[in-house]
C-alpha positions as CSV (number, residue, x, y, z in Angstrom):
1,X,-65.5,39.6,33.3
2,X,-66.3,38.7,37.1
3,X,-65.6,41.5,39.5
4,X,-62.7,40.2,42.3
5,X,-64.2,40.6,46.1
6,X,-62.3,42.0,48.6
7,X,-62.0,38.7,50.4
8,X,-60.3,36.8,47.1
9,X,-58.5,39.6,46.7
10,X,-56.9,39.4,49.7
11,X,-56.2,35.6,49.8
12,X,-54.4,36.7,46.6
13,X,-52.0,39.0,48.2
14,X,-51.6,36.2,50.8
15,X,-50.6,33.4,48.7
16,X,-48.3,35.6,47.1
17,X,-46.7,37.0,50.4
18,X,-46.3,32.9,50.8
19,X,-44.6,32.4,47.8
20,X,-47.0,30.1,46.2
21,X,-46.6,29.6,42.4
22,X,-49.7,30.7,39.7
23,X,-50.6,26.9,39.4
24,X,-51.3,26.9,42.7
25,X,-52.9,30.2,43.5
26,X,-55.6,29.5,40.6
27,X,-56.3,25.8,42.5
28,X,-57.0,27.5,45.3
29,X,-59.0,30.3,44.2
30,X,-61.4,27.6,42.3
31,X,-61.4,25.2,45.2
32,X,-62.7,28.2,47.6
33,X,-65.1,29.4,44.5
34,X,-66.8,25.8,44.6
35,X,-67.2,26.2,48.4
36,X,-68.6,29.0,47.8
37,X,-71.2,27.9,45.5
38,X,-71.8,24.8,47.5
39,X,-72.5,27.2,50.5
40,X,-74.7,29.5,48.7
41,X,-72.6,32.8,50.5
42,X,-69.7,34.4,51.6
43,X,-67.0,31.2,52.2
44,X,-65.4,33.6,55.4
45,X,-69.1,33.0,57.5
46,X,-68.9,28.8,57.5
47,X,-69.2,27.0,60.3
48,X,-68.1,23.8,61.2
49,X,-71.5,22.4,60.0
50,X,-71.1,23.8,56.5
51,X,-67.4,22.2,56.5
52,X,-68.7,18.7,57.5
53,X,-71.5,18.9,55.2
54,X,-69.5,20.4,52.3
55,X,-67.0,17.1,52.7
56,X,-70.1,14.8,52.8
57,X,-71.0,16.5,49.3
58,X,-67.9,16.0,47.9
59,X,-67.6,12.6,49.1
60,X,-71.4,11.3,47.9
61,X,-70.6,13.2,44.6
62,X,-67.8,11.1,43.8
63,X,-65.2,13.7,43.7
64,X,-61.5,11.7,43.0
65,X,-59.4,12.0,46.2
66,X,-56.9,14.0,44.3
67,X,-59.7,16.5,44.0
68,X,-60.8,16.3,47.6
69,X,-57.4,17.1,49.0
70,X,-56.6,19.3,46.9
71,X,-59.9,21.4,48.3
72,X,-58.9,20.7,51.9
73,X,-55.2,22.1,51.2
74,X,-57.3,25.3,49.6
75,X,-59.8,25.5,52.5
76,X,-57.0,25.1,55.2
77,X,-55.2,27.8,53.6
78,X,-58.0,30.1,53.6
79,X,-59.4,30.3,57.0
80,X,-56.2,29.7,58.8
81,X,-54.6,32.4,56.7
82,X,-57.1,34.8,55.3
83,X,-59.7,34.5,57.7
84,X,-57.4,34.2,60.6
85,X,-59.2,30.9,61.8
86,X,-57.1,28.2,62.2
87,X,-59.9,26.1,64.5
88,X,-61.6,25.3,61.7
89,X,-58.7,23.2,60.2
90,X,-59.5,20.5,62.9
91,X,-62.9,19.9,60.9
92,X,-61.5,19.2,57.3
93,X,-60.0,15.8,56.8
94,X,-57.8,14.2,53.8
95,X,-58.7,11.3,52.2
96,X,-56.2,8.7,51.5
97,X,-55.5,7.4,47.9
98,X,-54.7,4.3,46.9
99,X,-51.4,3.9,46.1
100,X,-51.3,3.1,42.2
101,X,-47.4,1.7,40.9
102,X,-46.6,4.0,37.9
103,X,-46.8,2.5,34.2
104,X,-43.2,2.3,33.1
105,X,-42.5,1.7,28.8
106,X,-39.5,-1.0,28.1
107,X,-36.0,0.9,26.5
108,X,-37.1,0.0,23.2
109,X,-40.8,1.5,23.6
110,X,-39.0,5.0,24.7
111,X,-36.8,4.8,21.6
112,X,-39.8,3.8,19.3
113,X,-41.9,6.6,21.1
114,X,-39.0,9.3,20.5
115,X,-38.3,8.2,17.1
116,X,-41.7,8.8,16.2
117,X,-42.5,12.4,17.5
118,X,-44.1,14.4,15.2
119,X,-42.5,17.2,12.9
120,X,-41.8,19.0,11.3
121,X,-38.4,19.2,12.5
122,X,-36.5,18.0,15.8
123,X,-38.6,20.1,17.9
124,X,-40.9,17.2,19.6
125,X,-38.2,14.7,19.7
126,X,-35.8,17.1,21.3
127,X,-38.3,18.2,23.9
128,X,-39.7,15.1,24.6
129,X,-35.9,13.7,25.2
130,X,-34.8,16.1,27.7
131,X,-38.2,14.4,29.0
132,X,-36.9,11.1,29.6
133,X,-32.8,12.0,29.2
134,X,-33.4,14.6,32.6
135,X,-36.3,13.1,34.0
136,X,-37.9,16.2,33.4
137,X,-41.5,17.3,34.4
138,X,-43.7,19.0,31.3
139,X,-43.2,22.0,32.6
140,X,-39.9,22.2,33.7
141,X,-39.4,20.9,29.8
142,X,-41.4,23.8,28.4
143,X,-39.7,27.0,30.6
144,X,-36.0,25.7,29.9
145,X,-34.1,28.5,28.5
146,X,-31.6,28.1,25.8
147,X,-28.8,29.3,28.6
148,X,-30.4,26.1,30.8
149,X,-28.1,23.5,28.8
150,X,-24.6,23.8,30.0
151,X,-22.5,21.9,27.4
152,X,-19.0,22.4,29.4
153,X,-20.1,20.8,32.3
154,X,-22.2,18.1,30.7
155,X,-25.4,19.9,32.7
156,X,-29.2,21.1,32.3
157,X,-30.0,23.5,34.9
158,X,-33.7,23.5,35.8
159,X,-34.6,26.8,37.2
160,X,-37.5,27.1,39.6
161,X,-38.7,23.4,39.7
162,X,-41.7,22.0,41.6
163,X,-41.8,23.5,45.1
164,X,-39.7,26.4,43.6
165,X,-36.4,24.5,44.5
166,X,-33.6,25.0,41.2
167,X,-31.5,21.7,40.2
168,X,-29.3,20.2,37.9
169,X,-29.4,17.5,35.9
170,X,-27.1,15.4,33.5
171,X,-26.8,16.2,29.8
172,X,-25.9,13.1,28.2
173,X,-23.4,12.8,25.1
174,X,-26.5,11.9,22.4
175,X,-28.7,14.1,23.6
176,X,-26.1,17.3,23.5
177,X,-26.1,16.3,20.1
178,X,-30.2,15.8,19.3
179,X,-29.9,19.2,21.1
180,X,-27.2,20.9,19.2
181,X,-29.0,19.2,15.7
182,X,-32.1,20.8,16.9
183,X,-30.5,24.1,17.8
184,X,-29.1,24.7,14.2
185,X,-32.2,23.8,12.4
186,X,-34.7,25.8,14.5
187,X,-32.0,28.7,16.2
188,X,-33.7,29.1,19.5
189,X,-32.3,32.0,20.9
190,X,-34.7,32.5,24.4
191,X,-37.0,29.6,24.9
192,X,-35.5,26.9,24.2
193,X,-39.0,25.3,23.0
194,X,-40.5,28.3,21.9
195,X,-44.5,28.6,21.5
196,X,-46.6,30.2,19.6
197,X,-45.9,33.6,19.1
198,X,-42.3,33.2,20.0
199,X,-42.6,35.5,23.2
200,X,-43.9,32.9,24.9
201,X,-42.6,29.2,26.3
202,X,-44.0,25.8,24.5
203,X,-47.6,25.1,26.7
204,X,-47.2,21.8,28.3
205,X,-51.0,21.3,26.3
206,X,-48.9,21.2,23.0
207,X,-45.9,18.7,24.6
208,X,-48.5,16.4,25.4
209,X,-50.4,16.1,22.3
210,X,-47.0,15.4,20.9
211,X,-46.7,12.6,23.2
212,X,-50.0,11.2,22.3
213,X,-49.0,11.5,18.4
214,X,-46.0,9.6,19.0
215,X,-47.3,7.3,21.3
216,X,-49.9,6.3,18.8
217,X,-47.8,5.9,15.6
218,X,-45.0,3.7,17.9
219,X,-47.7,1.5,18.9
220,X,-47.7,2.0,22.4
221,X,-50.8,0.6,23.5
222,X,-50.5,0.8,27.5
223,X,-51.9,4.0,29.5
224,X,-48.4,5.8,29.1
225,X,-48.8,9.6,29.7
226,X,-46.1,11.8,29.2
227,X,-45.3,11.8,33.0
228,X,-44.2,8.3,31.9
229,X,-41.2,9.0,30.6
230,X,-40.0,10.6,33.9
231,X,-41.5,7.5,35.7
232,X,-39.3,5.5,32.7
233,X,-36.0,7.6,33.7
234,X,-36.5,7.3,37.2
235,X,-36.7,3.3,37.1
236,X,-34.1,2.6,34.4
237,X,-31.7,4.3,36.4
238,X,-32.6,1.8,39.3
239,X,-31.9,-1.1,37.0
240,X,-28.9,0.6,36.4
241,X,-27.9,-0.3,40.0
242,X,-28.2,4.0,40.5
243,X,-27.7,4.9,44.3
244,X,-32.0,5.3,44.9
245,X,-30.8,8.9,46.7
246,X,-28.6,10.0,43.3
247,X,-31.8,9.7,41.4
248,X,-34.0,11.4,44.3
249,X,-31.4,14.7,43.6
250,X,-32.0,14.4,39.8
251,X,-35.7,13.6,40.2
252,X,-36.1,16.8,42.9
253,X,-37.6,14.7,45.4
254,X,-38.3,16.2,48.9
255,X,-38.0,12.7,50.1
256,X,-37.1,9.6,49.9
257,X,-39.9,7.7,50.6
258,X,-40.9,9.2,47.2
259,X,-38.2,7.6,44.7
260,X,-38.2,4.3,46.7
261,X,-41.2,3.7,45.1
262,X,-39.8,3.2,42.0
263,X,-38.1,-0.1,43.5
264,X,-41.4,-1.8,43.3
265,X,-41.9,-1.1,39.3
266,X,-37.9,-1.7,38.5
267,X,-38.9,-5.4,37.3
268,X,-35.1,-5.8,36.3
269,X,-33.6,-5.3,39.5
270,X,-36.8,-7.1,41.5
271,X,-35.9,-10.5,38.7
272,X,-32.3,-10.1,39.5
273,X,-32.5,-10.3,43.5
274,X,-31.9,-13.6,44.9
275,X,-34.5,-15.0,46.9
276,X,-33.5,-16.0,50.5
277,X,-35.4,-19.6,50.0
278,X,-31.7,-20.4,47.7
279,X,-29.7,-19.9,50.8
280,X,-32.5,-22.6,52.5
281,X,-32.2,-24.5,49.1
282,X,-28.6,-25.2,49.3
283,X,-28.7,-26.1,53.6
284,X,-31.4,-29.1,52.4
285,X,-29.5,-30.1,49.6
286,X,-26.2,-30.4,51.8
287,X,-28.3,-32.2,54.3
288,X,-29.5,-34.5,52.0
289,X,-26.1,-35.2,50.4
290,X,-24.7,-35.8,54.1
291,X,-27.2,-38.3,54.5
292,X,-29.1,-39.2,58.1
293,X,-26.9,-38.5,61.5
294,X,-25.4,-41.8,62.9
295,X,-27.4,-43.5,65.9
């Protein structure tokens, strides 16, 4: 087992007096290791240099942008936090990504997808649902609690979402019942998608092998992930003619600029909108009809 050093051992403490969640304390924690390997000693004795050249590696290597700013946001941390200097955040740049429109599946591909989720039981195909019914993220799925579905109020509560913010979401009519069928046959009584032993919440590894397996036998052939189905929920609603900040609450966006995105995938709504060359359409066409001005 590798021994902790002081200096991790502190950023630990740190992150945690912060508030940051496990996910991100262990991307941090490897992002300052492979510094630390890269630089061939302690991270805390860089210099500017060693920051510059370390970006140049990363860069020449091919590293995903994704992956490089996820580093920076690591390395930032650490010597403006734990090493108490913040000059050297001045010598670490982000890298921009390009801006890829999410795959969205059709209505009828989400219904062939769901009908098809492996068994045995209503397990999958209930967990997968909340999925796309809430707009759900895999792991906000997974750590739902059995007392998370409020039936009176038509509700899922989602406890602890991204950024640690709580929120609600709507509980639609079919799927209270896909729940309720599912909560008879299996008798959840903590997690509502318990794993394996019990104790423990269903891993978002397992939800997304389901959603492979019923990706495959539907027939799905584009590059769908799981995530999809939130992308899926996020545009239908905008089809819908849904207010783009209602679905920013139920999505749990910190901004808008976020959702709005969806407006460029929601093909619906983008083939409904009428073009402004109509209005200059009809003006010729009355001009013609009106014939030349008199002399």
């Amino acid at each position: 087992m590798e021994k902790m050093t002081p200096l991790r051992a502190r950023m630990i403490e740190d992150m945690r007096v912060r508030g940051l969640g496990e996910k991100a304390q262990k991307a941090h924690v490897r992002a300052i290791k492979d510094f630390a390997g890269f630089l061939g000693r302690s991270p805390d004795t860089a210099t500017p240099e060693d920051l510059r050249a370390y970006q140049l590696h990363m860069a020449d290597t091919g590293v995903t942008p994704t992956t490089f700013n996820v580093r920076i946001v690591a390395l930032r941390f650490f010597f403006a936090t734990t090493c108490d200097r913040e000059d050297m955040k001045r010598h670490m740049q982000f890298r921009r990504e390009p801006r890829k429109l999410p795959v969205v599946l059709s209505i009828e591909e989400v219904a062939a997808l769901l009908a098809a989720a492996p068994g045995p039981g209503l397990k999958y195909r209930a967990a997968l649902s909340i999925s796309y019914g809430g707009g759900l993220r895999a792991s906000e799925v997974c750590t739902l609690k059995v007392s998370d579905i409020d039936s009176d109020r038509m509700l899922i509560h989602v406890d602890q979402g991204k950024g640690g913010k709580d929120r609600k979401v709507m509980l639609s009519p079919g799927l209270l019942d896909l729940l309720r069928a599912y909560w008879r046959e299996a008798r959840p009584a903590g997690w509502l998608f318990p794993g394996q032993p019990a104790i423990n919440p269903l891993s978002s590894r397992q939800l997304n092998r389901a959603f492979n397996a019923a990706k495959s036998v539907a027939g799905v052939n584009r590059p769908a992930t799981l995530h999809t189905l939130r992308h899926s929920f996020a545009t239908h609603l905008l089809e819908a003619n849904t207010d783009v900040r209602v679905i920013q609450v139920l999505l749990g966006h910190a901004k808008l600029t976020t959702t709005a995105r969806y407006a460029h995938v929601a093909t619906r709504t983008i083939r409904d909108t009428v073009s402004p060359y109509e209005t200059l359409k009809r003006l010729q066409d009355q001009a013609a009809r009106s014939g030349p001005a008199p002399a």
